[in-house]
DSSP file (Angstrom, degrees, kcal/mol; ACC not computed):
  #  RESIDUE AA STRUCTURE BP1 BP2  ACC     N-H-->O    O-->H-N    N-H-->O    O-->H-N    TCO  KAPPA ALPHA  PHI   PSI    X-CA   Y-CA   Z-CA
    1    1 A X              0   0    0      0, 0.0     2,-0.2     0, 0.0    80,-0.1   0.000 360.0 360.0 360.0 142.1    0.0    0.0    0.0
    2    2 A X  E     -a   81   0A   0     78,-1.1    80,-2.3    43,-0.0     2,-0.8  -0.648 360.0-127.2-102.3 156.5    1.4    3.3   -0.8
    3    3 A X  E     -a   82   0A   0     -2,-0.2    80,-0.2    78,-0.2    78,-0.1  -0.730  16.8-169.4-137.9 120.8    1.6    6.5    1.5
    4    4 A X  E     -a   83   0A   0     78,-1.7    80,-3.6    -2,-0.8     2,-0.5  -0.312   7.6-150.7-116.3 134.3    0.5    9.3    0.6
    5    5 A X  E     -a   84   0A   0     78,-0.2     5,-0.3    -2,-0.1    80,-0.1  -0.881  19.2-128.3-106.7 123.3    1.3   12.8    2.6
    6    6 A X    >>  -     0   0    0     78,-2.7     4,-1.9    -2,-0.5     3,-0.6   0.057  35.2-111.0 -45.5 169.2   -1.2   16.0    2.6
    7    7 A X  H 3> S+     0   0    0      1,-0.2     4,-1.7     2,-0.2    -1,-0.2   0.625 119.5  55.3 -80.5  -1.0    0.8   19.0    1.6
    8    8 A X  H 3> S+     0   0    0      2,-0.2     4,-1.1    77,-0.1    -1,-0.2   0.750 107.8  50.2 -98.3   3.3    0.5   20.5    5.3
    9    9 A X  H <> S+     0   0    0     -3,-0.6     4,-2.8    75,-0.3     5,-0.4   0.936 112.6  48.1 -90.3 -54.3    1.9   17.2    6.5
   10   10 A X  H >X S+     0   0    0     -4,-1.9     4,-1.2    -5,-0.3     3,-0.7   0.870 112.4  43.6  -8.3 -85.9    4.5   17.9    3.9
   11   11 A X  H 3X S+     0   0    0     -4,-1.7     4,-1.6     1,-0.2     5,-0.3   0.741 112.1  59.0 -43.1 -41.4    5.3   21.5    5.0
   12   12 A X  H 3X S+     0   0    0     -4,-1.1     4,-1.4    -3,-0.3    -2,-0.2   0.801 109.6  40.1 -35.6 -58.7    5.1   20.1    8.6
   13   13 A X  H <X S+     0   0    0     -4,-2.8     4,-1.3    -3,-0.7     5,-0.5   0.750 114.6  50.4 -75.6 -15.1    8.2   17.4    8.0
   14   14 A X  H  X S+     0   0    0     -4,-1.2     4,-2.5    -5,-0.4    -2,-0.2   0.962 110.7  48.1 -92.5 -29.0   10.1   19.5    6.2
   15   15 A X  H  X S+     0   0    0     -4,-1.6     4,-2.0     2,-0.2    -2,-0.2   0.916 115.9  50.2 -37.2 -63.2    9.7   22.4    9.2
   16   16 A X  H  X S+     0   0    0     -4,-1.4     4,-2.3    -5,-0.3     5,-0.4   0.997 112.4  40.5 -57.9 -59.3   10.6   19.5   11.7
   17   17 A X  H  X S+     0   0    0     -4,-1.3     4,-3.7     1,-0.2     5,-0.3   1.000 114.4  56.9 -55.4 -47.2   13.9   18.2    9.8
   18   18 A X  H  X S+     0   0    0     -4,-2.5     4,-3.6    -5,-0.5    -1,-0.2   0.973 117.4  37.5 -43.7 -42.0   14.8   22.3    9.2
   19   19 A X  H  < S+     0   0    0     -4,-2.0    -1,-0.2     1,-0.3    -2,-0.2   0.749 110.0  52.6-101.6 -11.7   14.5   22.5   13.0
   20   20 A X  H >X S+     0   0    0     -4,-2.3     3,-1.4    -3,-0.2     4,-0.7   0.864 116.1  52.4 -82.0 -43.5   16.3   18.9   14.5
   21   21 A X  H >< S+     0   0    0     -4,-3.7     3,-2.8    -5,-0.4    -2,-0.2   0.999 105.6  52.3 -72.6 -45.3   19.5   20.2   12.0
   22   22 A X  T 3< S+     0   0    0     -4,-3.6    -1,-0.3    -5,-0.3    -2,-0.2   0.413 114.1  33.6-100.6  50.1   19.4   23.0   13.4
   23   23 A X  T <4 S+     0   0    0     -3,-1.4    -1,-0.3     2,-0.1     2,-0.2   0.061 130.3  33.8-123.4 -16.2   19.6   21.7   17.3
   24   24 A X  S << S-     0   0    0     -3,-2.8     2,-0.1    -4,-0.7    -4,-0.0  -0.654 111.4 -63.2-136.8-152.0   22.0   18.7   16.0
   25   25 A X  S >> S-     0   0    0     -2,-0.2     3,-0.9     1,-0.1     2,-0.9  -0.570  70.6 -71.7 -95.0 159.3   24.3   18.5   13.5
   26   26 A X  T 34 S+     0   0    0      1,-0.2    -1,-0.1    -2,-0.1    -5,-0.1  -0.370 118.1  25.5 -70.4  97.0   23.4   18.9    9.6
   27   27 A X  T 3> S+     0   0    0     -2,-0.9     4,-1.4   -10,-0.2    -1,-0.2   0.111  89.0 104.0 151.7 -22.3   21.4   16.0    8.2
   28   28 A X  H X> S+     0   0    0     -3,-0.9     3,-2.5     2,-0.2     4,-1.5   0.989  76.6  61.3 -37.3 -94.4   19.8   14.9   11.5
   29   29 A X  H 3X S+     0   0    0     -4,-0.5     4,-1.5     1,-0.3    -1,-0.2   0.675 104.9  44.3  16.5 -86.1   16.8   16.4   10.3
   30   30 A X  H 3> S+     0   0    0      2,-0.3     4,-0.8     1,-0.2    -1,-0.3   0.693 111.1  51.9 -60.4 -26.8   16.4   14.2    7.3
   31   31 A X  H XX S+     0   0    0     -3,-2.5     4,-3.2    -4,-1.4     3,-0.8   0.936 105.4  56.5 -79.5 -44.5   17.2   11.1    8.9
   32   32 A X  H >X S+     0   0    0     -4,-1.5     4,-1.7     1,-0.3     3,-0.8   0.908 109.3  46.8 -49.8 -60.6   14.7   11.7   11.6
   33   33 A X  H 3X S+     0   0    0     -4,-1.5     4,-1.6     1,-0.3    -1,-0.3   0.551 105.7  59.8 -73.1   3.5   12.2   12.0    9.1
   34   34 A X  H <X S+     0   0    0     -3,-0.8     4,-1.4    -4,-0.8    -1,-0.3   0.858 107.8  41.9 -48.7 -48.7   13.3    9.0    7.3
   35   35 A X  H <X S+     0   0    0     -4,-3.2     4,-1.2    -3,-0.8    -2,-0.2   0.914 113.8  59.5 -79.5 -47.5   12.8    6.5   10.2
   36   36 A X  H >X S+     0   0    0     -4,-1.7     4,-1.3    -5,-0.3     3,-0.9   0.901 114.7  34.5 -37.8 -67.1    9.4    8.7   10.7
   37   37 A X  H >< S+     0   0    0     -4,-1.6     3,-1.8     1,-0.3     2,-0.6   0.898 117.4  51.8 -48.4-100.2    8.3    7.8    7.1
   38   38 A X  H 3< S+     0   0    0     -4,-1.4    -1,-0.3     1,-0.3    -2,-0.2   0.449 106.3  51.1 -41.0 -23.9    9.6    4.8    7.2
   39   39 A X  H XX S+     0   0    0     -4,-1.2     3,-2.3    -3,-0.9     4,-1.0   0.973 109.9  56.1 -70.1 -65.1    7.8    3.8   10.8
   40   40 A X  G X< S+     0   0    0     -3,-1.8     3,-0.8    -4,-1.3     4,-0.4   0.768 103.4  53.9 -51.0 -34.5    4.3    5.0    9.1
   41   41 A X  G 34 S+     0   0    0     -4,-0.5    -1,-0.3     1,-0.2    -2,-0.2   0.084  87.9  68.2 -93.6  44.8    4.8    2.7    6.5
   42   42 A X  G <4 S+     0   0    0     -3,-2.3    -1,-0.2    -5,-0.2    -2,-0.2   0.110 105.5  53.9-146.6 -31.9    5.3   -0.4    8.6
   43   43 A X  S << S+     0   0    0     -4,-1.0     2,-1.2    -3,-0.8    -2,-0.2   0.787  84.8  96.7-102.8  -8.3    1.3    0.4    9.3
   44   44 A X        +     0   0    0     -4,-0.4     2,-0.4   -43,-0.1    -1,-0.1  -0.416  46.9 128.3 -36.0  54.4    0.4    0.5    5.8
   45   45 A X    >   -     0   0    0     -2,-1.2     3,-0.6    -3,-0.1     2,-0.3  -0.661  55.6-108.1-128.1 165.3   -0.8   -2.6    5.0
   46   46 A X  T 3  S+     0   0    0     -2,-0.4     3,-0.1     1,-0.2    -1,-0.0  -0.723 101.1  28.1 -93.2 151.0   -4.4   -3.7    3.1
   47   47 A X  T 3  S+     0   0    0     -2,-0.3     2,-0.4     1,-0.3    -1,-0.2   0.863  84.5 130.8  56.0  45.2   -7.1   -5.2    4.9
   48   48 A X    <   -     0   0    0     -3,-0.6    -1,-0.3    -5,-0.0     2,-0.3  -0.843  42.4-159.5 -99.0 130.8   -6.0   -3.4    8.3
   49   49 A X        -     0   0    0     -2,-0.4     2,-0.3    -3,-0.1    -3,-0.0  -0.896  15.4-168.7-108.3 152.1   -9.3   -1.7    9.9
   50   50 A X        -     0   0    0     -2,-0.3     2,-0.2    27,-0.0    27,-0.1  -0.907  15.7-122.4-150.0 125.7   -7.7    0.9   12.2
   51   51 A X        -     0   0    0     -2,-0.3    14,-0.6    14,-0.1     2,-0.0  -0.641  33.1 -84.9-121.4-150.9   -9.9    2.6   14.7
   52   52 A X  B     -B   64   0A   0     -2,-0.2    12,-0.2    12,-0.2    -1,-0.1  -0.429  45.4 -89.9-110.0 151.7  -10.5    6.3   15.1
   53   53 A X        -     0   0    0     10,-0.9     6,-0.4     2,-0.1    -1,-0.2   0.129  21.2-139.7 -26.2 115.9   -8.7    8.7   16.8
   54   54 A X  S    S+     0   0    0      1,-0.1     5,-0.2     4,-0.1    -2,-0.0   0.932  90.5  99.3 -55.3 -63.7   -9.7    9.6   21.1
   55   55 A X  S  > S-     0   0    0      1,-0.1     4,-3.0     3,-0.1     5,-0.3   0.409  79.4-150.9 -28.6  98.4   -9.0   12.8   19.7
   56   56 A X  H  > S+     0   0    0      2,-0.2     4,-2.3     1,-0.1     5,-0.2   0.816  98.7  46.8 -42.8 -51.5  -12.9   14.4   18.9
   57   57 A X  H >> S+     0   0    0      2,-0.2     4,-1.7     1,-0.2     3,-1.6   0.954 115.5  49.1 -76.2 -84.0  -11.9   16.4   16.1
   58   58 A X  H >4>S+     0   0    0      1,-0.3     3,-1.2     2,-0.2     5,-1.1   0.679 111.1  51.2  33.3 -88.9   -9.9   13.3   14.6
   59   59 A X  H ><5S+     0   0    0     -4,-3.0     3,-1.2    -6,-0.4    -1,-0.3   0.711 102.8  54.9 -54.5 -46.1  -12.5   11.3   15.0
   60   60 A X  H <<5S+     0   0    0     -4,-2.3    -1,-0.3    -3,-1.6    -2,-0.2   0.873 104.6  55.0 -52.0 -33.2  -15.2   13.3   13.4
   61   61 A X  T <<5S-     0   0    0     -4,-1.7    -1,-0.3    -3,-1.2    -2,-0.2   0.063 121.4-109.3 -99.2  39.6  -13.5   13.5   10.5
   62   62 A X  T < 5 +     0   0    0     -3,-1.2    -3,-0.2    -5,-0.2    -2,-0.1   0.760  65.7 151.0  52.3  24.8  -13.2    9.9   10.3
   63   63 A X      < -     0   0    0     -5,-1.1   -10,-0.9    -6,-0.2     2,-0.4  -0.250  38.5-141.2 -78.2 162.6   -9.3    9.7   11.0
   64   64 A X  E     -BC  52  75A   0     11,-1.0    11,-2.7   -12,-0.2     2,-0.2  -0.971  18.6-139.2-128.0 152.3   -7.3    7.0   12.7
   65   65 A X  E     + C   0  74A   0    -14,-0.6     9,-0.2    -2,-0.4     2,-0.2  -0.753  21.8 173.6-111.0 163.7   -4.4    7.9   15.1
   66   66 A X  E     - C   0  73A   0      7,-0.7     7,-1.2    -2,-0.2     2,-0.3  -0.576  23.3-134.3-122.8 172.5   -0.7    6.2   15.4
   67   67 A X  E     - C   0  72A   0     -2,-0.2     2,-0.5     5,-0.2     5,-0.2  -0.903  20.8-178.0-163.7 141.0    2.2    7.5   17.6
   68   68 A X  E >  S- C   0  71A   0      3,-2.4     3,-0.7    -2,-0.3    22,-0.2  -0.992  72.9 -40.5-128.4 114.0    5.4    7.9   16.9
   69   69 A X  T 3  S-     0   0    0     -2,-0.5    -1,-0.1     1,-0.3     3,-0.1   0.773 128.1 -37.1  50.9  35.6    7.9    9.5   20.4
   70   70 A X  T 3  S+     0   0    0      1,-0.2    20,-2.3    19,-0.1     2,-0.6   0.770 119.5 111.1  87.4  32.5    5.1   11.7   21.2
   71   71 A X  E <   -CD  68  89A   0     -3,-0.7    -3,-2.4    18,-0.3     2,-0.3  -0.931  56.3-130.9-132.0 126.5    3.8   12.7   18.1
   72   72 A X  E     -CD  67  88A   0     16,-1.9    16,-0.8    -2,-0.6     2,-0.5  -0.648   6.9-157.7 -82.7 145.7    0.7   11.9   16.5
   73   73 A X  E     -CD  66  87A   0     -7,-1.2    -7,-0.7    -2,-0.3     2,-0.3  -0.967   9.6-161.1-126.3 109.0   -0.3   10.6   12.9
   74   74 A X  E     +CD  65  86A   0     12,-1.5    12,-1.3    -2,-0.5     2,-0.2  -0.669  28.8 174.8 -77.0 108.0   -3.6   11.3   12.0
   75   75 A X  E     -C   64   0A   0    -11,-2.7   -11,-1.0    -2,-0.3     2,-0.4  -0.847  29.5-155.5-128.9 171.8   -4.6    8.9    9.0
   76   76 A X  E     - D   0  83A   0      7,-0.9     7,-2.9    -2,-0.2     2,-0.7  -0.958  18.3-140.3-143.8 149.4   -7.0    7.4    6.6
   77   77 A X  E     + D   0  82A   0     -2,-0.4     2,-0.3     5,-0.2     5,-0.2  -0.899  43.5 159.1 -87.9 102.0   -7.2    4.4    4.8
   78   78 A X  E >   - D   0  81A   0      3,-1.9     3,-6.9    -2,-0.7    -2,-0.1  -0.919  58.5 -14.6-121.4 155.6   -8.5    5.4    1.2
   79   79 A X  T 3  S-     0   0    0      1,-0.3    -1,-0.1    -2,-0.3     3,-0.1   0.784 119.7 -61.5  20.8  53.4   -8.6    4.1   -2.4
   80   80 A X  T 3  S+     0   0    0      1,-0.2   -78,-1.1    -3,-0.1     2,-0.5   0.903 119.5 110.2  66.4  11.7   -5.6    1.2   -1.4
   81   81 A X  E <  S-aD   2  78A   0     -3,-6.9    -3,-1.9   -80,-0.1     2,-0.4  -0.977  72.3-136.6-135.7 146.0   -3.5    4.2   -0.6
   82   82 A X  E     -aD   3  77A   0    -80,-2.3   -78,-1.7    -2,-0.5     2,-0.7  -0.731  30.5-163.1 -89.1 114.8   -2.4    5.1    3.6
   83   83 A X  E     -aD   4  76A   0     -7,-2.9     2,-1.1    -2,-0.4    -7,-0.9  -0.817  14.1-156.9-113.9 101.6   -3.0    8.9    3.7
   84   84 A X  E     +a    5   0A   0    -80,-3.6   -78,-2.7    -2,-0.7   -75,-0.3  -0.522  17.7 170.9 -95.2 122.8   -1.6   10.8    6.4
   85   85 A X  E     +     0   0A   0     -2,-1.1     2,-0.4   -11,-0.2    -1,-0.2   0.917  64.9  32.6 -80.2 -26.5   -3.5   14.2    7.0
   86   86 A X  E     - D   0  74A   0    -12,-1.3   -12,-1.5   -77,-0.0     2,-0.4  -0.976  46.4-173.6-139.9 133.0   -1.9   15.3   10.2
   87   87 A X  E     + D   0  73A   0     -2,-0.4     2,-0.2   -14,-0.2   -14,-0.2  -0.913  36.1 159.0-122.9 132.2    1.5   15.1   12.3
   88   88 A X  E     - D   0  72A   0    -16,-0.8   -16,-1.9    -2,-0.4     5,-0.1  -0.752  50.2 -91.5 -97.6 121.8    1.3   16.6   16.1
   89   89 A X  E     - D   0  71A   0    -18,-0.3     3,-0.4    -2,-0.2     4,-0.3   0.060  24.9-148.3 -12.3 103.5    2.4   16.8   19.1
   90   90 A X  S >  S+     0   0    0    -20,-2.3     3,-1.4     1,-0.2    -1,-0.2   0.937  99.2  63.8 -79.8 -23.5    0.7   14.2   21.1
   91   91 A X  T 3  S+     0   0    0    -21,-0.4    -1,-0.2     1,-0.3    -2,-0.1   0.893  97.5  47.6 -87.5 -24.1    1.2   16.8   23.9
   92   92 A X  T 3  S+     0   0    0     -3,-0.4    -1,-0.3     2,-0.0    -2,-0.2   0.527  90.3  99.8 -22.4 -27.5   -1.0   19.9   22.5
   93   93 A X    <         0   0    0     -3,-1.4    -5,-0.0    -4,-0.3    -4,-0.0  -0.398 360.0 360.0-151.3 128.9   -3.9   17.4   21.9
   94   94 A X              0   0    0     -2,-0.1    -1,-0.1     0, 0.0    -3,-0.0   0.393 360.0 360.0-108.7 360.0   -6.8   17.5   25.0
């Protein structure tokens, strides 16, 4: 199954890697989101039912949550393809 990222989830990793290089050394960034991608697609799978998010807002909009080291991945399973709409902080989140 392939996995597809919204563009604020997009703008979101590429914000996160900008801000781990510059708190580590340069390239840190990019590997952290590597292992991040790479984690999310490890849940990817067909004929997985998932179920929705404690988070109310989530939930309404028919999302399923993961967590990755205190972050949350706000997904949907559509058309065969693992769609992540949202990356957050699990610790914002009421």
């Amino acid at each position: 199954m392939k996995v597809v990222f919204s563009q604020e989830v997009k703008i979101t990793l590429f914000e996160l890697s900008d801000f781990i290089d510059n708190i580590n050394t340069e390239g840190a960034g990019n590997r952290w989101v590597a292992r991040l991608t790479d984690w999310i697609g490890t849940y990817a799978k067909s004929n997985v039912k998932y179920v929705l998010c404690r988070n109310e807002a989530f939930a309404e909009d028919g999302l399923s949550c993961i967590t990755f080291n205190g972050w949350v991945i706000a997904f949907k399973i559509e058309n065969d393809e693992f769609v992540v709409y949202q990356i957050v902080r699990g610790s914002i989140l009421i």
